[in-house]
C-alpha positions as CSV (number, residue, x, y, z in Angstrom):
1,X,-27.7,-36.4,12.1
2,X,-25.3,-38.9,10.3
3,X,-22.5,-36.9,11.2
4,X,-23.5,-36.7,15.0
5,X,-24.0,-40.3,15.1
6,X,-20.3,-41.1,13.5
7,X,-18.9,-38.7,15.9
8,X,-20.6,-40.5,19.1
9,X,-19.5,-43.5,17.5
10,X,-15.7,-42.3,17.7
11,X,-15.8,-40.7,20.6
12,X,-17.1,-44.4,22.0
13,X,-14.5,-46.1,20.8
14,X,-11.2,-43.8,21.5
15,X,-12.5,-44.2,25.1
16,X,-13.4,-47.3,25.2
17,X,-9.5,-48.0,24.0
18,X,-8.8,-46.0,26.6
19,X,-9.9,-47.8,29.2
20,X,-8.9,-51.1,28.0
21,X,-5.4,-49.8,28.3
22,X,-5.8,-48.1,31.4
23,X,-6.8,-52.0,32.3
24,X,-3.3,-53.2,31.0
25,X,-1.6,-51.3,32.7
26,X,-3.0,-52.1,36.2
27,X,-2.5,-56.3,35.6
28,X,1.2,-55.8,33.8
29,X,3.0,-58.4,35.8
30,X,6.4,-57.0,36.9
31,X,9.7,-58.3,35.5
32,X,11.3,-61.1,36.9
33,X,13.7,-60.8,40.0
34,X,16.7,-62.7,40.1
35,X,19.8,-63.5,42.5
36,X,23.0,-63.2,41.7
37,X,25.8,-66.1,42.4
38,X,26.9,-64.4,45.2
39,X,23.4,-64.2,46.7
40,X,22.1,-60.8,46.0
41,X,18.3,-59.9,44.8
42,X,18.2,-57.3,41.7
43,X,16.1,-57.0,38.8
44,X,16.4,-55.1,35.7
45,X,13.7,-53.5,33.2
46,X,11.8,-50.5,32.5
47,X,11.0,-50.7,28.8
48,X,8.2,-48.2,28.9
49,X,6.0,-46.2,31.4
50,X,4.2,-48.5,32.8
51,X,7.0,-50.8,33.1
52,X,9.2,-48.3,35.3
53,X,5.9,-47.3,37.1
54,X,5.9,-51.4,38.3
55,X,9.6,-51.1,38.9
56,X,9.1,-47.6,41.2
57,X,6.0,-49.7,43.5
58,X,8.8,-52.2,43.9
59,X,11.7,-49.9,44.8
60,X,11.4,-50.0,48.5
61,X,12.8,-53.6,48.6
62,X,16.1,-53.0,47.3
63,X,18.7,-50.6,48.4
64,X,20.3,-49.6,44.5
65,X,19.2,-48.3,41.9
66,X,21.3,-47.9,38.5
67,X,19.8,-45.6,35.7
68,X,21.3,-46.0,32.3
69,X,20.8,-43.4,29.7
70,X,22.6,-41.7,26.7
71,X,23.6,-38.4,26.8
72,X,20.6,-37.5,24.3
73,X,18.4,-38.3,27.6
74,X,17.1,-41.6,26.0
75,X,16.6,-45.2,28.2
76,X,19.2,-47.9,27.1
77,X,19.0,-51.7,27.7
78,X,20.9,-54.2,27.1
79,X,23.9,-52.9,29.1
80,X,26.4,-55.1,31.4
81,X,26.4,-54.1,35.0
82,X,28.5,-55.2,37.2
83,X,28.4,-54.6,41.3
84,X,31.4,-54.7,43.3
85,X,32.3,-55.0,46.9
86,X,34.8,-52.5,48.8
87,X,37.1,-55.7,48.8
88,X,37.0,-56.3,45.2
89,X,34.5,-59.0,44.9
90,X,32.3,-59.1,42.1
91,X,28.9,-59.6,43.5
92,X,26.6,-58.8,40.9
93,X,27.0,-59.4,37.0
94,X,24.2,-59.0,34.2
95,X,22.9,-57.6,30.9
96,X,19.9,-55.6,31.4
97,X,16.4,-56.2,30.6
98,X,16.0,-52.4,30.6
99,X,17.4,-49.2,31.5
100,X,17.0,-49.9,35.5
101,X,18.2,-52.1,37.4
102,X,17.7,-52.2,41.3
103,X,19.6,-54.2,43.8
104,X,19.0,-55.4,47.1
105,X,22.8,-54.8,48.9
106,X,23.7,-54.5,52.5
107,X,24.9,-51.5,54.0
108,X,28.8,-51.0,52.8
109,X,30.5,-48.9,49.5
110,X,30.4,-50.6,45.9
111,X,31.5,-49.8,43.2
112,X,29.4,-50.2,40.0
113,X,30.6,-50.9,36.3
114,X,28.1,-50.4,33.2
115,X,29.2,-50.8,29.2
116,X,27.2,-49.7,26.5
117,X,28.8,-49.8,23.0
118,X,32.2,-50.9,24.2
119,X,32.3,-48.2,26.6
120,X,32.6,-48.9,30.2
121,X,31.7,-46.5,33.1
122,X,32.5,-46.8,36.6
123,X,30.5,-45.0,39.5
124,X,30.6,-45.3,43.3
125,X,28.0,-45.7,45.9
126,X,27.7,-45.7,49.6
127,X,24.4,-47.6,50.3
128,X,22.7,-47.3,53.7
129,X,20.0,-49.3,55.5
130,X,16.1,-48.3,54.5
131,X,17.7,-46.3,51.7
132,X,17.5,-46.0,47.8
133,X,20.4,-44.9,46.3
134,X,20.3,-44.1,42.9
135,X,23.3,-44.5,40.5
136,X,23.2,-42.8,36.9
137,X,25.2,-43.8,33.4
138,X,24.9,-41.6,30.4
139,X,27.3,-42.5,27.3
């Protein structure tokens, strides 16, 4: 009977745990967005699940997305992105809070710089209205 009443007991209490961080995750506040100097809306983070999940509910207000991974599949953070115009204006430059970071950019072609250990990357992207287009580092 003991051991019936220790195992109700844990059972009780990994749920219960459960729940309170099924809870957490529902009330995370999302990370802060922020505007560049030359007027553009991004935001950067995604450390953990239910971070990105926050960041992927928020997605449909921005028209970028940058993905930064190392080759081993793993998120990075703390990488310098930098967003620039077809006519060579820098528009956008940060350190990440995570590996995403998602912009808010008119229509037009960019060109997008990341660095992670020293090692800068350069990708391209066409970005039209109403759409997400997604933009992937790996080192």
């Amino acid at each position: 009977m003991k051991k019936k009443m220790l195992f109700l007991i844990v059972v009780g209490l990994f749920f219960s745990t459960g729940a309170l961080a099924a809870d957490h995750m529902v009330y995370q506040s999302a990370p802060e967005s922020q505007t560049s100097m030359a007027g553009i809306q991004f935001i950067s983070g995604g450390i953990g699940i239910t971070e990105r999940l926050v960041l992927e509910q928020m997605a449909d207000k921005y028209t970028l997305k940058v993905v930064l991974a190392g080759k081993d599949g793993h998120y990075l953070s703390r990488c310098d992105v930098e967003i620039i115009r077809a006519d060579g204006t820098k528009i956008v430059s940060t350190t990440t809070d995570g590996p995403w970071l998602l912009a808010d950019l008119v229509p037009g072609s960019y060109r997008i710089k990341a660095q992670h250990d020293n090692t800068w990357k350069t990708r391209t992207a066409k970005v039209t209205a109403g759409t997400l287009q997604q933009v992937i580092f790996n080192w």
